[in-house]
DSSP file (Angstrom, degrees, kcal/mol; ACC not computed):
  #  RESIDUE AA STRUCTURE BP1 BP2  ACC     N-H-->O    O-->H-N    N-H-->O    O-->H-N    TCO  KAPPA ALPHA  PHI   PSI    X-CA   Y-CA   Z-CA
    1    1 A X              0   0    0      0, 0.0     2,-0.3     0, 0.0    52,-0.2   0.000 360.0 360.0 360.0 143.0    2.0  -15.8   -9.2
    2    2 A X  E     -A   52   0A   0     50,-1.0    50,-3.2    52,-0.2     2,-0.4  -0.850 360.0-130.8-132.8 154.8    4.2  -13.1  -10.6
    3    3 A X  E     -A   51   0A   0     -2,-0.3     2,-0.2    48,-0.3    48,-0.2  -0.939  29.2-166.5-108.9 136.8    4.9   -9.5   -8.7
    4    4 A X  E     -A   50   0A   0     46,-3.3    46,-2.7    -2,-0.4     2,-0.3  -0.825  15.6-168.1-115.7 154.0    4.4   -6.5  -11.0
    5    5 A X  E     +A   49   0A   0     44,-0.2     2,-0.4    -2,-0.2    44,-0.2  -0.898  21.6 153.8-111.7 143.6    5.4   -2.7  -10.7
    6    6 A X  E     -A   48   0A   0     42,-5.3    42,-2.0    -2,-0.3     2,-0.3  -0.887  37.1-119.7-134.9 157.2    4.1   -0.3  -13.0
    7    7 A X    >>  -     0   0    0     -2,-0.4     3,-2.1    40,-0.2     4,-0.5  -0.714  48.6 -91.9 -77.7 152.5    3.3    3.6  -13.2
    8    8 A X  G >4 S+     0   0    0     36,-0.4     3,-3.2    38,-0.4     2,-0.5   0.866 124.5  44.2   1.5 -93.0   -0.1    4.8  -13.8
    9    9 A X  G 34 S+     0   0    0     35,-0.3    -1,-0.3     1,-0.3    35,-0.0   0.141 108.3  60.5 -76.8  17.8    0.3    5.1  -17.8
   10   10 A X  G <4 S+     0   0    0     -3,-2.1    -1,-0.3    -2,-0.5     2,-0.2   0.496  83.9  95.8 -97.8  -5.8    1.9    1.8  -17.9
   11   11 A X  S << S-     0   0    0     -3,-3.2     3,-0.0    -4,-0.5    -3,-0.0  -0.429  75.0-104.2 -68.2 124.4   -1.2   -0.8  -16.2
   12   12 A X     >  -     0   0    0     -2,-0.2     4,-1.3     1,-0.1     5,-0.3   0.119  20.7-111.2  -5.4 130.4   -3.5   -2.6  -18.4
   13   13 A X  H  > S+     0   0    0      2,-0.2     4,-2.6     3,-0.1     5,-0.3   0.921 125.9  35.8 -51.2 -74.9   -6.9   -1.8  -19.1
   14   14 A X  H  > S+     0   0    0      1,-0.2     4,-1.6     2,-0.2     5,-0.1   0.939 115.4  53.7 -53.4 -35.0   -7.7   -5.1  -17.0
   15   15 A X  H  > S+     0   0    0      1,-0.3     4,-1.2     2,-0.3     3,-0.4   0.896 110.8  47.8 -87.7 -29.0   -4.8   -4.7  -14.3
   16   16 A X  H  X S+     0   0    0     -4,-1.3     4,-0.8     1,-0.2     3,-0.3   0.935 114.5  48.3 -81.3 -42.5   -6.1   -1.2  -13.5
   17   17 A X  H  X S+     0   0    0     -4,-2.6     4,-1.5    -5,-0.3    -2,-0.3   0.729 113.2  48.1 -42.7 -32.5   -9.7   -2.9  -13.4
   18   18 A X  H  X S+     0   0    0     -4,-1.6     4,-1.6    -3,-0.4    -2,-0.2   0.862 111.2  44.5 -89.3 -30.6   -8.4   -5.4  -11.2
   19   19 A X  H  < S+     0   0    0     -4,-1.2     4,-0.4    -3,-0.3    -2,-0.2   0.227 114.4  55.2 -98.7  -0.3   -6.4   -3.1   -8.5
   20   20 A X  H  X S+     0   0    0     -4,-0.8     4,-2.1     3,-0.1    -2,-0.2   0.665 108.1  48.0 -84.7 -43.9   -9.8   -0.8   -8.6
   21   21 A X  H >X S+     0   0    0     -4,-1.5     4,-2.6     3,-0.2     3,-0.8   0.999 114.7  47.3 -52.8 -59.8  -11.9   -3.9   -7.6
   22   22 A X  H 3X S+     0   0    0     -4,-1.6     4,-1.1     2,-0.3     5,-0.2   0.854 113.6  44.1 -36.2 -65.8   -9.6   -4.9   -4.9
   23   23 A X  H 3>>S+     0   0    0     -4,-0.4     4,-1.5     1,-0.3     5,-0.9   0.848 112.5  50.6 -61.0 -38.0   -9.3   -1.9   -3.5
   24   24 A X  I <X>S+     0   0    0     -4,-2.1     4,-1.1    -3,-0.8     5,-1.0   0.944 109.8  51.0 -63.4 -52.5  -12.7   -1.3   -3.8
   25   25 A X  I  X>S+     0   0    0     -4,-2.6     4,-3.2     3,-0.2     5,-0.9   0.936 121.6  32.3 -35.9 -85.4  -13.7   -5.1   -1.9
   26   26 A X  I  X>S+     0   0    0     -4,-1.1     4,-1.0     1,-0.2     5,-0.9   0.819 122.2  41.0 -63.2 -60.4  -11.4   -4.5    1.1
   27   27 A X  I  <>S+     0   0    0     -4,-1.5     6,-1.2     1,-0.2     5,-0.9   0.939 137.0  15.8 -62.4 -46.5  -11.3   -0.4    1.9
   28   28 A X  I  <<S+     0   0    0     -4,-1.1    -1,-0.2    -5,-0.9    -3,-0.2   0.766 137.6  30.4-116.0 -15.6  -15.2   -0.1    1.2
   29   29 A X  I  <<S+     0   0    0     -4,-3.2    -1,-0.2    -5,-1.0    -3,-0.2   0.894 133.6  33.2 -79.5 -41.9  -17.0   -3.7    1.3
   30   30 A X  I  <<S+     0   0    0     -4,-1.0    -3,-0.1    -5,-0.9    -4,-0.1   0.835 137.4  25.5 -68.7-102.9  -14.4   -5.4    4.0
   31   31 A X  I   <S-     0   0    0     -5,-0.9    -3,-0.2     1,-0.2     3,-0.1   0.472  86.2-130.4 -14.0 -42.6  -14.0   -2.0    5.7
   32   32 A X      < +     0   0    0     -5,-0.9     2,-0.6    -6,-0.5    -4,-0.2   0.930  41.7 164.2  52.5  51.7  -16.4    0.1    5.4
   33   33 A X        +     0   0    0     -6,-1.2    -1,-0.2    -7,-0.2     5,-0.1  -0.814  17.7 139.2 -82.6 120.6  -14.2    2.8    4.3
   34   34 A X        +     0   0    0     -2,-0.6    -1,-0.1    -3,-0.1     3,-0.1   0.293  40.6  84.0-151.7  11.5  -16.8    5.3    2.9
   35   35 A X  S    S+     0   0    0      1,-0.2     2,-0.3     2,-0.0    -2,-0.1   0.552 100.5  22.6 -81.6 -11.6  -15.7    9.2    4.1
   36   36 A X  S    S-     0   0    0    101,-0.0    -1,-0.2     0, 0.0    -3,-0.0  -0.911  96.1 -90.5-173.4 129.6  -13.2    9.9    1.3
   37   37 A X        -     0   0    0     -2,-0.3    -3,-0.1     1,-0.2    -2,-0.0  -0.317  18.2-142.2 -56.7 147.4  -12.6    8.4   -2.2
   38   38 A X  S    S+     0   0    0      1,-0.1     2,-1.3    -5,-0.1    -1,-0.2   0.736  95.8  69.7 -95.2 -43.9  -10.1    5.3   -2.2
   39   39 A X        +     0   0    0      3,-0.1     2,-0.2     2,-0.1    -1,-0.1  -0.661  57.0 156.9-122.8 107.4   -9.0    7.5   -6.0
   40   40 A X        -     0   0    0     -2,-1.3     3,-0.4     1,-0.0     4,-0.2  -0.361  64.0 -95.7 -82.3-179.9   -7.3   10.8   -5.6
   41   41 A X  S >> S+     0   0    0      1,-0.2     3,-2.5    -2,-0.2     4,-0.7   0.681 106.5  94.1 -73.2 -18.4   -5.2   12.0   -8.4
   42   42 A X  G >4 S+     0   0    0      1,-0.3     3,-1.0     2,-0.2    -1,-0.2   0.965  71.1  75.7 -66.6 -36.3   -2.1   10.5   -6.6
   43   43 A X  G >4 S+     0   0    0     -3,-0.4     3,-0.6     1,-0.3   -35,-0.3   0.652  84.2  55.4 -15.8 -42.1   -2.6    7.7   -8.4
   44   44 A X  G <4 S+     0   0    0     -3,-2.5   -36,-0.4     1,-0.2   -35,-0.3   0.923 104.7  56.7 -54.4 -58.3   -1.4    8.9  -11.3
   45   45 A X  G << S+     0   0    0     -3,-1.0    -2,-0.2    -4,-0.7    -1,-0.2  -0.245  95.2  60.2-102.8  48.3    1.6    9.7   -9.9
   46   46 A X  S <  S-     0   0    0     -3,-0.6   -38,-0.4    -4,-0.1     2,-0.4  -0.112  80.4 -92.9-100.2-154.3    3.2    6.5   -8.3
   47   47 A X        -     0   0    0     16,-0.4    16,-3.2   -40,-0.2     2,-0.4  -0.898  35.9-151.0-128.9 161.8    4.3    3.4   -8.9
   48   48 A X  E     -AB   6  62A   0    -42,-2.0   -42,-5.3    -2,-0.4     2,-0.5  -1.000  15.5-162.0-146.1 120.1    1.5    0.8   -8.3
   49   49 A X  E     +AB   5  61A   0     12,-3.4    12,-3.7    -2,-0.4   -44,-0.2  -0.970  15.7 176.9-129.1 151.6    3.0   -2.7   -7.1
   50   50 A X  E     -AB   4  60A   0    -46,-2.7   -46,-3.3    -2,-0.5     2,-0.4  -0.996  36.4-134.8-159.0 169.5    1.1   -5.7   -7.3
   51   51 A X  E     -AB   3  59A   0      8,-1.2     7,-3.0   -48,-0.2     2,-0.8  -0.891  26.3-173.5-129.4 109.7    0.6   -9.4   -6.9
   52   52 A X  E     -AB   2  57A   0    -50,-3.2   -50,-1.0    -2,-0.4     2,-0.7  -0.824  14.0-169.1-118.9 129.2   -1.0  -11.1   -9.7
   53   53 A X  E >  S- B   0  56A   0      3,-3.6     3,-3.2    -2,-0.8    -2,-0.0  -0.925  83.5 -38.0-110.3 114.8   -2.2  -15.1   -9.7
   54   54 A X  T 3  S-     0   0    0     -2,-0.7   -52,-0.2     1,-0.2     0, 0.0  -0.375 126.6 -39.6  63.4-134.9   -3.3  -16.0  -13.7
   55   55 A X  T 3  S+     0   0    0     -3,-0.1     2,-0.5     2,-0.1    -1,-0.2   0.349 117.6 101.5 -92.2   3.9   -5.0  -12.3  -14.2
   56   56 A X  E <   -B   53   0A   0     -3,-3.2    -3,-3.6     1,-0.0     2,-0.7  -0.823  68.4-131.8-107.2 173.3   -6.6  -11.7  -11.1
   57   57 A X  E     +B   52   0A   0     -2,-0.5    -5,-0.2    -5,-0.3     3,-0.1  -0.816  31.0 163.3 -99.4  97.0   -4.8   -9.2   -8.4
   58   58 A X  E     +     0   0A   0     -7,-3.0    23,-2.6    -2,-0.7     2,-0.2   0.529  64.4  39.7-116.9  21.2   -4.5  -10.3   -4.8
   59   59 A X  E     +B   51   0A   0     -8,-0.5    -8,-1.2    21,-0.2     2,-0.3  -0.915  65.2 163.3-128.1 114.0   -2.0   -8.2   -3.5
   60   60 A X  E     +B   50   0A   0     -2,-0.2    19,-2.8   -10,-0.2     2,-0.3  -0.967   9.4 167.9-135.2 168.1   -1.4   -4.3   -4.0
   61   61 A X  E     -B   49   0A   0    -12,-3.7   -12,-3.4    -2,-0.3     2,-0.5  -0.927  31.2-128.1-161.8 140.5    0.4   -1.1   -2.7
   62   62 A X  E     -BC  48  76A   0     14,-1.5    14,-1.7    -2,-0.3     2,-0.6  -0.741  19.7-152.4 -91.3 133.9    1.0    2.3   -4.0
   63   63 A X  E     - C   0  75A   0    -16,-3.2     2,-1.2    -2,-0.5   -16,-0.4  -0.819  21.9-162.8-104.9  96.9    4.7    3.1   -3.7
   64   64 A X        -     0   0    0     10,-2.8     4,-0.4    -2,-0.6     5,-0.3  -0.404   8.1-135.1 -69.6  55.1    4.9    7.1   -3.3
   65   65 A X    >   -     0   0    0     -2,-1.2     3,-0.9     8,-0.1     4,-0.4   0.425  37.3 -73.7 -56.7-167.1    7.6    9.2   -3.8
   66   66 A X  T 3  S+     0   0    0      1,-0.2     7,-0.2     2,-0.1     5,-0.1  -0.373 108.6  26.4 -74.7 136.0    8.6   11.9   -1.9
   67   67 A X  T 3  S+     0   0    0      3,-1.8    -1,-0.2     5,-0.7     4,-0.1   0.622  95.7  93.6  96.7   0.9    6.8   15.0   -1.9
   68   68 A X  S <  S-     0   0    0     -3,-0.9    -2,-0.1    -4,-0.4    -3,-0.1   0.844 106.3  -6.2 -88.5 -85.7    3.7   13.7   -2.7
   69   69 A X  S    S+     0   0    0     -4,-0.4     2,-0.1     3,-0.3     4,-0.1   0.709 139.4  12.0-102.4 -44.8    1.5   12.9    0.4
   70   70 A X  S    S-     0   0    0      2,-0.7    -3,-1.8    -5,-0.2     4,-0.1  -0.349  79.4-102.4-110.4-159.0    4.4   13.7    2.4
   71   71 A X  S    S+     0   0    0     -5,-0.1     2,-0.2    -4,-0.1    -1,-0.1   0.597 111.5  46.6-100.5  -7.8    7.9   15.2    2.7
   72   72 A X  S    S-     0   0    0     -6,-0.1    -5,-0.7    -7,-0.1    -2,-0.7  -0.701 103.2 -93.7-108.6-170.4    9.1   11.8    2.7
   73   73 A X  E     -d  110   0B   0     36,-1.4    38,-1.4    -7,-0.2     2,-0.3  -0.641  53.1-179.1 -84.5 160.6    8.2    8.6    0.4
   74   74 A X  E     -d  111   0B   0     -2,-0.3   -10,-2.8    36,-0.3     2,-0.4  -0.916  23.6-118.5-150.5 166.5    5.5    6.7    2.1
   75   75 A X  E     +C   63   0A   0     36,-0.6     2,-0.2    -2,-0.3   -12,-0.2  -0.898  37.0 164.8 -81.6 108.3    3.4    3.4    1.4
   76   76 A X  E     +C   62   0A   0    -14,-1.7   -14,-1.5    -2,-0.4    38,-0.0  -0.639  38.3  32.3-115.0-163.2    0.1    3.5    1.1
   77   77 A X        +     0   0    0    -16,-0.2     2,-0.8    -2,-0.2    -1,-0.1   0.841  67.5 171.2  17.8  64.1   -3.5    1.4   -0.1
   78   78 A X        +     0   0    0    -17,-0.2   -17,-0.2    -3,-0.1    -1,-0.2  -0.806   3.4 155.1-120.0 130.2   -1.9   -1.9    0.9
   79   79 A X        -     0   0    0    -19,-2.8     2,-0.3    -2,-0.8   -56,-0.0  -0.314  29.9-163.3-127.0 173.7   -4.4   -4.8    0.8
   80   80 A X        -     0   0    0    -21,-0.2   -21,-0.2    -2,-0.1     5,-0.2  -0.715  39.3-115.1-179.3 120.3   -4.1   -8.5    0.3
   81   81 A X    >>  -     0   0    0    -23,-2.6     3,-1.7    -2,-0.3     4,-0.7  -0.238  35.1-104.2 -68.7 152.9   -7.5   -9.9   -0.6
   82   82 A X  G >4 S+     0   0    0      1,-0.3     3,-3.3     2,-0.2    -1,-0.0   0.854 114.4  54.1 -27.7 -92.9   -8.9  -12.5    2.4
   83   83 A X  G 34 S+     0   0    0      1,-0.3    -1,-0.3     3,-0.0    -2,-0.1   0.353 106.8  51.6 -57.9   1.7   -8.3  -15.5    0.9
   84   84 A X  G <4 S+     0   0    0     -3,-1.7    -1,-0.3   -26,-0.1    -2,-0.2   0.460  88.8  95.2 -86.5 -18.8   -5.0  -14.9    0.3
   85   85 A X    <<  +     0   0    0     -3,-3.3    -5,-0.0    -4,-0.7    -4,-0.0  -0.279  64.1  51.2 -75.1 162.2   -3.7  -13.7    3.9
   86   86 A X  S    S+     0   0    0     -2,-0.1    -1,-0.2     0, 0.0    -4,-0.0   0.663  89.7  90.7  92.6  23.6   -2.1  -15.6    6.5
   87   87 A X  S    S-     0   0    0     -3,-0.1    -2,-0.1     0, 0.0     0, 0.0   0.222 106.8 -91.5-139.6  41.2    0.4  -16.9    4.0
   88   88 A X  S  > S+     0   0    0      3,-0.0     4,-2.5     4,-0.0     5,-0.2   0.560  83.5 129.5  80.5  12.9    3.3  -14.4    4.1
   89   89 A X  H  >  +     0   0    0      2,-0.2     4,-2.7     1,-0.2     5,-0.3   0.844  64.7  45.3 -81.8 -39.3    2.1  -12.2    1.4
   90   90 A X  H  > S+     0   0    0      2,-0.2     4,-4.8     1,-0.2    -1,-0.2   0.961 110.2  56.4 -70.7 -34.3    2.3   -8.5    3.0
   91   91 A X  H  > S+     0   0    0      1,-0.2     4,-1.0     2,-0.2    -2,-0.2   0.854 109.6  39.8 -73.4 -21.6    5.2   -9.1    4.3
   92   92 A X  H  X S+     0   0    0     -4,-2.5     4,-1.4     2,-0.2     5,-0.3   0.734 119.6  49.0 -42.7 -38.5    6.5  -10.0    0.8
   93   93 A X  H  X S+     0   0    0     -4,-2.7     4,-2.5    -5,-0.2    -2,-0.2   0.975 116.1  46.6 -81.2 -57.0    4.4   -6.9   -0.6
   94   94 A X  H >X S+     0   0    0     -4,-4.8     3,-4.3    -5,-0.3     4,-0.9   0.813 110.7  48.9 -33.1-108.5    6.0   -4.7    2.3
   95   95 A X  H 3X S+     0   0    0     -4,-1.0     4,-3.8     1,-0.3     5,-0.4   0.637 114.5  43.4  -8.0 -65.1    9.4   -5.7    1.9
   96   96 A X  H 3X S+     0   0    0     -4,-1.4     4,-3.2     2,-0.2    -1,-0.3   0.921 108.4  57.4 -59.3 -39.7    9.6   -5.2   -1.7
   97   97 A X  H <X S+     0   0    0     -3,-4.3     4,-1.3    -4,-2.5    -2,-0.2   0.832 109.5  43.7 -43.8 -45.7    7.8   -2.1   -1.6
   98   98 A X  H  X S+     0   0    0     -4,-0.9     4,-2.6    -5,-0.2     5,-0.5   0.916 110.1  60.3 -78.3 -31.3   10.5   -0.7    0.8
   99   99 A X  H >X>S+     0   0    0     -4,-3.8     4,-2.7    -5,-0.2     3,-0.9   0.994 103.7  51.6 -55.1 -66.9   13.2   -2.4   -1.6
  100  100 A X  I 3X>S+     0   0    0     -4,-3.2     4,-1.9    -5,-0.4     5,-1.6   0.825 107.4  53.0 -32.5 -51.0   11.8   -0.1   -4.6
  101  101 A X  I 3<5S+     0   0    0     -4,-1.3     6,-3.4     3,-0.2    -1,-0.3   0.790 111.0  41.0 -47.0 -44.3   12.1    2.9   -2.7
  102  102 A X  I <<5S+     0   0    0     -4,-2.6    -2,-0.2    -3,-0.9    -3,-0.2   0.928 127.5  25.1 -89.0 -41.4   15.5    2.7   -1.7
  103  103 A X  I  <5S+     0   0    0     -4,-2.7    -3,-0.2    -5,-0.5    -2,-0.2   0.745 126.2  40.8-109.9  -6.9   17.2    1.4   -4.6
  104  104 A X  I  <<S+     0   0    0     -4,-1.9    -3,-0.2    -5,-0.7    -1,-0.1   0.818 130.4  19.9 -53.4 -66.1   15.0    2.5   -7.4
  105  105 A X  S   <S-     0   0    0     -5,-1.6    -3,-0.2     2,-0.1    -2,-0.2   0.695  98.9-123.3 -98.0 -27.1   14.0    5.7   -6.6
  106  106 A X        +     0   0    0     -6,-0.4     2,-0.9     1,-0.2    -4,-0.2   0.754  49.6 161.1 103.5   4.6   16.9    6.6   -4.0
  107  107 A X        -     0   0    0     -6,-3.4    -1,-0.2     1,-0.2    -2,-0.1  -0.554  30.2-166.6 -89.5 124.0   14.6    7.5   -1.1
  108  108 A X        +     0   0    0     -2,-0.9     2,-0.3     1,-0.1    -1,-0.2   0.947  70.0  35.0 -68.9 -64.1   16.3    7.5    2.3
  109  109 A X        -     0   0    0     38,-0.1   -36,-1.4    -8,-0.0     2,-0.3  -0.749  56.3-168.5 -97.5 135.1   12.7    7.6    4.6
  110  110 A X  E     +dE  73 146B   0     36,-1.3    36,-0.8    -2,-0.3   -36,-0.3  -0.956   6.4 179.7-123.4 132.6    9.9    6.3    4.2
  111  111 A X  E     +d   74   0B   0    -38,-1.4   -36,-0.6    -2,-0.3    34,-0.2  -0.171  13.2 146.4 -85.8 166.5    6.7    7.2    6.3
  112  112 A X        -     0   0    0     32,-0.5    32,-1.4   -38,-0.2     2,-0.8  -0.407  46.3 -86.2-179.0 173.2    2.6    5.8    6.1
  113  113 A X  E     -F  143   0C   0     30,-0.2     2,-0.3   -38,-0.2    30,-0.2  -0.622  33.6-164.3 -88.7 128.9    0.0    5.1    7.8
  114  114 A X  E     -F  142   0C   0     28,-1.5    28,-3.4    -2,-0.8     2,-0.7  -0.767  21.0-127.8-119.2 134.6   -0.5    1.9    9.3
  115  115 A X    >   -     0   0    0     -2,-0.3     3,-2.9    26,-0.2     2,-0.6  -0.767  32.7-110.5 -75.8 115.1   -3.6    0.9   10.5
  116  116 A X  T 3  S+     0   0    0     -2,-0.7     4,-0.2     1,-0.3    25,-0.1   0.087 110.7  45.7 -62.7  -2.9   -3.4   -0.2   13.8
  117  117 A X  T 3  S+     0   0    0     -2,-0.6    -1,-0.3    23,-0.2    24,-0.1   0.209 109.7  61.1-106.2  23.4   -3.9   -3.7   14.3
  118  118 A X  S X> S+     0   0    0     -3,-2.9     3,-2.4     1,-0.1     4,-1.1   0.299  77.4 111.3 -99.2  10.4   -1.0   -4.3   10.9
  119  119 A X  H 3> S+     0   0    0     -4,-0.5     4,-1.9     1,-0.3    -2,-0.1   0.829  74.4  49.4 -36.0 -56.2    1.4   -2.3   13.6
  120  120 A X  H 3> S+     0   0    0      2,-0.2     4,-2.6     1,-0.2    -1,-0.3   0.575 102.5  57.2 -69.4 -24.3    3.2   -5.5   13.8
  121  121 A X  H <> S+     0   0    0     -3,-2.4     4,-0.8     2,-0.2    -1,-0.2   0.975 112.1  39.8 -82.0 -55.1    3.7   -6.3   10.2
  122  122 A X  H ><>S+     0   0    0     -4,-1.1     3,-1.9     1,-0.3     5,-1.1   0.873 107.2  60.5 -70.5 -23.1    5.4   -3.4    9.3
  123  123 A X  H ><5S+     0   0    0     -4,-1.9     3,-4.9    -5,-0.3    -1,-0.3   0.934  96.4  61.5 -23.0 -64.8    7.3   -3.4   12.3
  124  124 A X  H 3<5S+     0   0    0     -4,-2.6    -1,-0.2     1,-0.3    -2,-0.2   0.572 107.5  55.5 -42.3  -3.4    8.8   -7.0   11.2
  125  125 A X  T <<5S-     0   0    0     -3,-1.9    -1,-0.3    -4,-0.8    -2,-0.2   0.435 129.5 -97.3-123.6  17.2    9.9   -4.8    8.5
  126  126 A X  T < 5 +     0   0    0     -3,-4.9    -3,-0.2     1,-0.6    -2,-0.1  -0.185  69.0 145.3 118.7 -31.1   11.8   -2.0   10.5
  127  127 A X      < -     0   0    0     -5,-1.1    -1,-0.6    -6,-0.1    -2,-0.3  -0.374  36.5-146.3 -64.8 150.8    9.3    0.7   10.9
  128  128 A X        -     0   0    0     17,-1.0    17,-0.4     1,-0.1    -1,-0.1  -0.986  18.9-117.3 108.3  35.4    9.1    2.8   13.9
  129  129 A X        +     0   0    0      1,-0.2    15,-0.2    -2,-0.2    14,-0.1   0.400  29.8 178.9 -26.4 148.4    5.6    4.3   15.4
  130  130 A X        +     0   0    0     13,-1.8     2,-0.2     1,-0.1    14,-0.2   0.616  57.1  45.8-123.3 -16.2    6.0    8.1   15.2
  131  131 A X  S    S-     0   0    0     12,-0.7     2,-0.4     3,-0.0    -1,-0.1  -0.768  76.9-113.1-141.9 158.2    2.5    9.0   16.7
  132  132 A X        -     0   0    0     -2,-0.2    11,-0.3     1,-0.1     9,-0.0  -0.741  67.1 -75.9 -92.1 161.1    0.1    8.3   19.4
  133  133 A X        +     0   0    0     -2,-0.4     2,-0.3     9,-0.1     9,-0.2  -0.355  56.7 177.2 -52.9 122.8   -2.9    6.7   17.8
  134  134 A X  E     -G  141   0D   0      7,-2.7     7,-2.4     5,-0.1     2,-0.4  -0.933  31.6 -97.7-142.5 169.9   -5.2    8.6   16.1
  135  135 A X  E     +G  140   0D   0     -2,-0.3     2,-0.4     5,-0.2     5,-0.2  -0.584  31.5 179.7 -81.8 124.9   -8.6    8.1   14.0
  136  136 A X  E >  S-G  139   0D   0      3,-1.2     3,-1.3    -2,-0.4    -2,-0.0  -0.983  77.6 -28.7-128.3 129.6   -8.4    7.9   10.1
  137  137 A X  T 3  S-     0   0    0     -2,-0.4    -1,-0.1     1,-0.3  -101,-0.0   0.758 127.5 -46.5   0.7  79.2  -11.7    7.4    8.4
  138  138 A X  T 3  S+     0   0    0      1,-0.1    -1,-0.3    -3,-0.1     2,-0.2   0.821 114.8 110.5  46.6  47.5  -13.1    5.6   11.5
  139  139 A X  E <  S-G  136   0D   0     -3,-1.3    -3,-1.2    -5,-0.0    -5,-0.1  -0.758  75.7-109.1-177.7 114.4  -10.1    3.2   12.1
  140  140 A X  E     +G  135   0D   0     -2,-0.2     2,-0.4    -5,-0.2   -23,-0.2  -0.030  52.8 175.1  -7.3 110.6   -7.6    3.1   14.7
  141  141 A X  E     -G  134   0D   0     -7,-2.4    -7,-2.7   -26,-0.3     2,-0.4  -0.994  25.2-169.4-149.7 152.3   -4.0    4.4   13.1
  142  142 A X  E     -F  114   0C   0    -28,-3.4   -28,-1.5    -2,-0.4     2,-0.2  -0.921  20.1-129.9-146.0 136.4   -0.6    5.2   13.8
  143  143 A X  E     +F  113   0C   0     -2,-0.4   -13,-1.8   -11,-0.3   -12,-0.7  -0.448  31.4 173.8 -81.0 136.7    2.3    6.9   11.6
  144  144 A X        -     0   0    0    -32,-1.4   -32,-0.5    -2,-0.2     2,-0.3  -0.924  15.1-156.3-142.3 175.8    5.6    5.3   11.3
  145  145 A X        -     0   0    0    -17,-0.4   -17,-1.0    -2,-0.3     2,-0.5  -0.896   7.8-149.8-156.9 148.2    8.3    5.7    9.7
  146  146 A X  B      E  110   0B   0    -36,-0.8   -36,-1.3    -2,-0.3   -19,-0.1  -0.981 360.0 360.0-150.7 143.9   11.7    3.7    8.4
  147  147 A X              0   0    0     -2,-0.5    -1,-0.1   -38,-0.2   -38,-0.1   0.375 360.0 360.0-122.2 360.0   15.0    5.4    8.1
């Protein structure tokens, strides 16, 4: 299994096909995320990390910078297909994610929104609630934040 990050204009024909299924299986078959498209334009303009075993994708997260969705950098669309959980993999996908931020890209905070029953993973990775619990497309969430 290899970890990638790429920008937008640097993915694959297939790896952008592959991080479109995914995301599409968990938010909107697993989930049943279906009030607001999974692809805004921010896409374009992130870094897209992901987890790839031979050519298919069983881990991703969009790494944001700052100024984007917030006024800090934040985390977001981070998945780990099914059969793949339970074996340490978000918290590898986390972990690296925050690693990118800080020493790529320079960014002191980072924010997102966690849904609430991963509160604990990103905790194990320093984050913070910031909020009381509120509803995000019919799912329990809370913002937190790592300094």
């Amino acid at each position: 299994m290899e970890w990638k990050i790429k920008k937008f204009n640097e993915l694959s024909i297939d790896e952008l096909y592959e991080i479109c299924k995914i995301r599409y299986e968990v938010f909107v078959c697993e989930q049943k995320i279906y009030q607001e498209n999974d692809f805004d334009d921010i896409d374009k303009e992130v870094f897209h990390l992901f987890l790839q075993d031979n050519e298919k994708i069983v881990a991703y997260e969009r790494l944001i910078p700052s100024g984007l969705t917030y006024e800090e950098a934040s985390i977001g669309r981070v998945l780990v297909l099914n059969e793949y959980r339970r074996k340490g993999i978000a918290s590898e996908l986390v972990k690296r994610g925050v690693e990118f931020l800080k020493k790529e890209l320079k960014e002191d905070t980072i924010v997102l929104s966690a849904q609430l029953y991963a509160k604990s993973l990103y905790e194990t990775q320093g984050f913070k609630v910031m909020s009381d619990v509120y509803d995000e497309v019919d799912i329990p969430h809370v913002k937190m934040k790592l300094i």
